[in-house]
N, CA and C of each residue as an Amber inpcrd file, in Angstrom:
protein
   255
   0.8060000  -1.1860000   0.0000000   0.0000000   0.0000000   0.0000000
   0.8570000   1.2600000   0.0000000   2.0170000   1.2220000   0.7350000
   2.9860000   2.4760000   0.3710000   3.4410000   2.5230000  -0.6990000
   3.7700000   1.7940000  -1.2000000   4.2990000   2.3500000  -2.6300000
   2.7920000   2.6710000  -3.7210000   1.9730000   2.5120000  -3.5050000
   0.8490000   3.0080000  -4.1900000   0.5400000   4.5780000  -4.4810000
   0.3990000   4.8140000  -3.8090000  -0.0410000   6.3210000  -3.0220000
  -1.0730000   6.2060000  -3.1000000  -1.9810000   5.5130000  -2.6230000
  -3.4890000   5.0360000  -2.3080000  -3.9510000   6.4440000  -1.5000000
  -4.6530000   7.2050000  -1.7320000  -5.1420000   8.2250000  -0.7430000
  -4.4780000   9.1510000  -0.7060000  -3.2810000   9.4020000  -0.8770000
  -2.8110000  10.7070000  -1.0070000  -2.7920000  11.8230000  -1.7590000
  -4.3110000  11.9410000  -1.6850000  -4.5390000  13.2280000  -2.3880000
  -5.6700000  14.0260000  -2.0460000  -5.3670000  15.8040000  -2.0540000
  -6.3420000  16.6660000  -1.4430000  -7.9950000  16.0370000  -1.7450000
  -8.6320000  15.1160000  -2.7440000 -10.0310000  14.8910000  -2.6190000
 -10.1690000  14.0770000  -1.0820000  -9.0210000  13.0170000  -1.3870000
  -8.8730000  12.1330000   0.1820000  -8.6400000  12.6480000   1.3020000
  -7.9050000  13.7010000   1.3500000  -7.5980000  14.0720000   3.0880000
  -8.7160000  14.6830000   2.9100000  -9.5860000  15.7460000   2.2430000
 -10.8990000  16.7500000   2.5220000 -11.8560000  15.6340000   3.0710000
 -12.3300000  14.7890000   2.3260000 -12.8530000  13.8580000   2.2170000
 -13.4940000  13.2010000   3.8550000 -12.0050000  12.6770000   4.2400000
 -11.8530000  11.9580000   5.5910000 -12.1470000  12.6440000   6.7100000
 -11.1960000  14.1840000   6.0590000 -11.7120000  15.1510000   7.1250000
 -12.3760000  15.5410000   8.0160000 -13.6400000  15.9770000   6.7330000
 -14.9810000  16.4120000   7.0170000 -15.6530000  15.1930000   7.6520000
 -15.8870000  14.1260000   7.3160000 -16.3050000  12.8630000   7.6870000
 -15.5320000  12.5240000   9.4190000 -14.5230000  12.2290000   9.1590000
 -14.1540000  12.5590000  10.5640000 -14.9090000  13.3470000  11.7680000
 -14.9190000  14.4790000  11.3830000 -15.6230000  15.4480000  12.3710000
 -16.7570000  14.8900000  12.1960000 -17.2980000  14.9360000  11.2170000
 -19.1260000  14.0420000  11.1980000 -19.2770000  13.3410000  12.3980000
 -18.4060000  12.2990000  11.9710000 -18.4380000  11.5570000  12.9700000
 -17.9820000  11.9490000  14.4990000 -17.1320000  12.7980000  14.9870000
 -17.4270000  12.9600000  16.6260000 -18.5200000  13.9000000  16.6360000
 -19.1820000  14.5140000  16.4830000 -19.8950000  15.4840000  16.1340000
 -21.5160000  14.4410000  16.6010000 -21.6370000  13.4610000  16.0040000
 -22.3780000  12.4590000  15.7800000 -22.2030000  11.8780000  17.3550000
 -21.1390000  11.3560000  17.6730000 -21.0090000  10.8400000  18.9060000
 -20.8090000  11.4510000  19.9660000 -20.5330000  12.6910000  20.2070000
 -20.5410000  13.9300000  21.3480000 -22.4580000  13.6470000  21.2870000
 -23.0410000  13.9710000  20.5110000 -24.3890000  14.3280000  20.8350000
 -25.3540000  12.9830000  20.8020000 -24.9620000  11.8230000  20.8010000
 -25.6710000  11.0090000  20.7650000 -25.0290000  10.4730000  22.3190000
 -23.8570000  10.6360000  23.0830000 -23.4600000  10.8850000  24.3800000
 -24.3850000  11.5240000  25.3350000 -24.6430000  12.7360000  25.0480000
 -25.2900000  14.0410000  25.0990000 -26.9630000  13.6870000  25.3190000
 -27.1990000  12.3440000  24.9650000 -28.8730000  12.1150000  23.9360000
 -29.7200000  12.8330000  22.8630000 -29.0200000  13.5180000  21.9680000
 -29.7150000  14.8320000  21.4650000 -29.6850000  14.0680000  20.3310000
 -30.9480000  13.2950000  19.2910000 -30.9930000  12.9970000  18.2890000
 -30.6800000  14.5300000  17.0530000 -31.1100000  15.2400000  17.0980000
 -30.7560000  16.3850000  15.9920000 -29.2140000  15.9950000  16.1020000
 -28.8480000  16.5700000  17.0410000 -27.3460000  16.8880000  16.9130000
 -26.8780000  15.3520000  16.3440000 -27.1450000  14.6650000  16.4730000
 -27.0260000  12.9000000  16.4100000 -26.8450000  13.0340000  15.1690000
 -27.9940000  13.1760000  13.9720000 -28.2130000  13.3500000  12.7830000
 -27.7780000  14.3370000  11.7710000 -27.3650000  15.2820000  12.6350000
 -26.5230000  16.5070000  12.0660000 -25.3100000  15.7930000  11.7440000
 -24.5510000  15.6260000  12.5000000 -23.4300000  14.5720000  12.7790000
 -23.0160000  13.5570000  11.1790000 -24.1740000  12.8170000  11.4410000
 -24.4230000  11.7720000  10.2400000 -24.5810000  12.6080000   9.2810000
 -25.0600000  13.2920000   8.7830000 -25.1550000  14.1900000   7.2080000
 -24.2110000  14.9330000   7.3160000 -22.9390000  15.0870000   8.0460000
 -21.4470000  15.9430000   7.8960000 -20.3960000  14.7410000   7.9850000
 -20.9980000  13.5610000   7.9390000 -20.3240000  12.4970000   7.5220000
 -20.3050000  11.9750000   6.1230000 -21.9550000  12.4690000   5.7360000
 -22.2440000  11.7200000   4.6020000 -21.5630000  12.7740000   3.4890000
 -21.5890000  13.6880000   4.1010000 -20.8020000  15.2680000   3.5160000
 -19.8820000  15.1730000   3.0500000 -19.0690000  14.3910000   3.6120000
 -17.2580000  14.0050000   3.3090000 -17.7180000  13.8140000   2.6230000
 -18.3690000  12.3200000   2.3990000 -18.1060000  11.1480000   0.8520000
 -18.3390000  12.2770000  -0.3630000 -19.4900000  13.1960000  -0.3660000
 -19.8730000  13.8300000  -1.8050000 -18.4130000  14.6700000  -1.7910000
 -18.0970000  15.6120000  -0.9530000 -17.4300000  16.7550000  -1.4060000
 -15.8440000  15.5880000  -2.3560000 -15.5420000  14.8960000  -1.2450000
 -14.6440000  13.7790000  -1.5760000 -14.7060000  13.0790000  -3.1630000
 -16.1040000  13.3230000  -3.2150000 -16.1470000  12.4650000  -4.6880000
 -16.6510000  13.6800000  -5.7720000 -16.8920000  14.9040000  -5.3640000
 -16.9810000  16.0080000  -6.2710000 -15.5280000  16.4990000  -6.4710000
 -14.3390000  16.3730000  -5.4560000 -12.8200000  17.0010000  -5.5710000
 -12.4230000  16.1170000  -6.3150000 -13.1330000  14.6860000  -6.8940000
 -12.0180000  13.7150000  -7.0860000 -12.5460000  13.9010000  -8.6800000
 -14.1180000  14.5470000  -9.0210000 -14.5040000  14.4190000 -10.2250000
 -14.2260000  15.8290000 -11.1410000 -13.4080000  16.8570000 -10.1420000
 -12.5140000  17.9880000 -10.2380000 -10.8860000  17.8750000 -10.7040000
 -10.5680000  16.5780000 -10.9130000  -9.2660000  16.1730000 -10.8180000
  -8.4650000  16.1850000  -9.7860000  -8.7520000  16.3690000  -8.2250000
  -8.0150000  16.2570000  -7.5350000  -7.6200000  14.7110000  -6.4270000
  -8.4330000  14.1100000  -7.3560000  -8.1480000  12.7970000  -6.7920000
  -7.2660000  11.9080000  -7.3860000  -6.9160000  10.6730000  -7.3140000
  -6.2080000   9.8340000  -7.9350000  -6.7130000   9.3930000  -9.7010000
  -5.5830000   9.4460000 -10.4030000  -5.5610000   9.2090000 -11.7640000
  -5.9600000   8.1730000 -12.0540000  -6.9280000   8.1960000 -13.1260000
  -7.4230000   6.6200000 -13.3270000  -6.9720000   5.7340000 -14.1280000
  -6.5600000   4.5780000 -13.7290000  -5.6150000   4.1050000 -14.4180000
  -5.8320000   3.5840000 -15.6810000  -5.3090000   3.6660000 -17.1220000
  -5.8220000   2.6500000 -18.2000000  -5.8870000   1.6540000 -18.2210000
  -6.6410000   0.6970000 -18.7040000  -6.6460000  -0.7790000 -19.0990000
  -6.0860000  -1.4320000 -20.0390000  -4.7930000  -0.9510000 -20.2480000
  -4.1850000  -1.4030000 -21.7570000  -3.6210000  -2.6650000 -21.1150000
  -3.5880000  -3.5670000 -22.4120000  -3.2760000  -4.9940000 -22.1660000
  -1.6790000  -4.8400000 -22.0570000  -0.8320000  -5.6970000 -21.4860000
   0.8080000  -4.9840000 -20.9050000   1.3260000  -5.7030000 -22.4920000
   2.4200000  -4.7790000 -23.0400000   3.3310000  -5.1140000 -24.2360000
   3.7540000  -6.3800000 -24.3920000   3.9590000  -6.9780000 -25.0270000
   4.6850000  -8.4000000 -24.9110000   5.7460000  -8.3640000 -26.3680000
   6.7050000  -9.0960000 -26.3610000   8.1120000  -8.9700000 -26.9980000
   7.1520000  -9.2850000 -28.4190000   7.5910000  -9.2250000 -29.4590000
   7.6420000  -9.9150000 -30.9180000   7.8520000 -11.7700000 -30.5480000
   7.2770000 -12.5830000 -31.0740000   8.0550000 -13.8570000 -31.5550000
   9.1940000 -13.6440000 -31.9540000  10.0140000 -14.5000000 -31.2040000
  11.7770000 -14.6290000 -32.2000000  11.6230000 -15.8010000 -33.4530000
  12.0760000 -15.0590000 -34.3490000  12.0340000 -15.9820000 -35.5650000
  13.3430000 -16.4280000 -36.1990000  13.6120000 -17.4310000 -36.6590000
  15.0540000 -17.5200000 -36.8770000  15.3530000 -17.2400000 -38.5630000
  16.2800000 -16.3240000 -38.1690000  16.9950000 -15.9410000 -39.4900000
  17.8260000 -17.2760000 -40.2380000  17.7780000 -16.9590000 -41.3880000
  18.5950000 -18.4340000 -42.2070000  19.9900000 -18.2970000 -41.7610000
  20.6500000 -19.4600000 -41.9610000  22.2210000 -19.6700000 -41.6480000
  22.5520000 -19.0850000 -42.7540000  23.8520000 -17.9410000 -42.7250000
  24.9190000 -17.5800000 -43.6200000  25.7030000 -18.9820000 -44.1460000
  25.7880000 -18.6640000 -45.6200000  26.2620000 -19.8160000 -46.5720000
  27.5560000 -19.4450000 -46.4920000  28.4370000 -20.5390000 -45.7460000
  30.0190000 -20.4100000 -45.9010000  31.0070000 -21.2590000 -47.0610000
  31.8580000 -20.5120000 -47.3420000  32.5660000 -20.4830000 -48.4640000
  33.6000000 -21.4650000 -48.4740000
């Protein structure tokens, strides 16, 4: 996964971010018993995923990779023997 760079990019950290906070935000007030705040919480979670997937449909997410089939050599074919003298 490190050599990938899986996630490292501004759609991903915004992304997690915002969602992150969603989420304590979500659990401070469901601590608390306060369904609003509970549900507020949850839709600044669900918040990440869009903004996350609107930065990524902005180009700031990871490059998508092509599907090209990988190169492969030529067949070796054999050349005729040189006629010696």
């Amino acid at each position: 996964m490190a050599g990938s760079s899986h996630g490292h990019t501004p759609a991903a950290w915004t992304g997690v971010i915002i969602a992150f906070i969603g989420f304590c935000v979500a659990g401070a007030f469901m601590v608390m018993a306060q369904p609003v705040g509970f549900w507020a919480g949850m839709a600044l979670t669900l918040l990440g995923g869009v903004v996350g997937g609107i930065m990524r449909a902005m180009g700031l997410g990871q490059p998508k990779e092509s599907r090209t089939l990988p190169h492969t050599a030529p067949a070796a074919t054999r050349e005729p023997a040189a006629a010696e003298s």
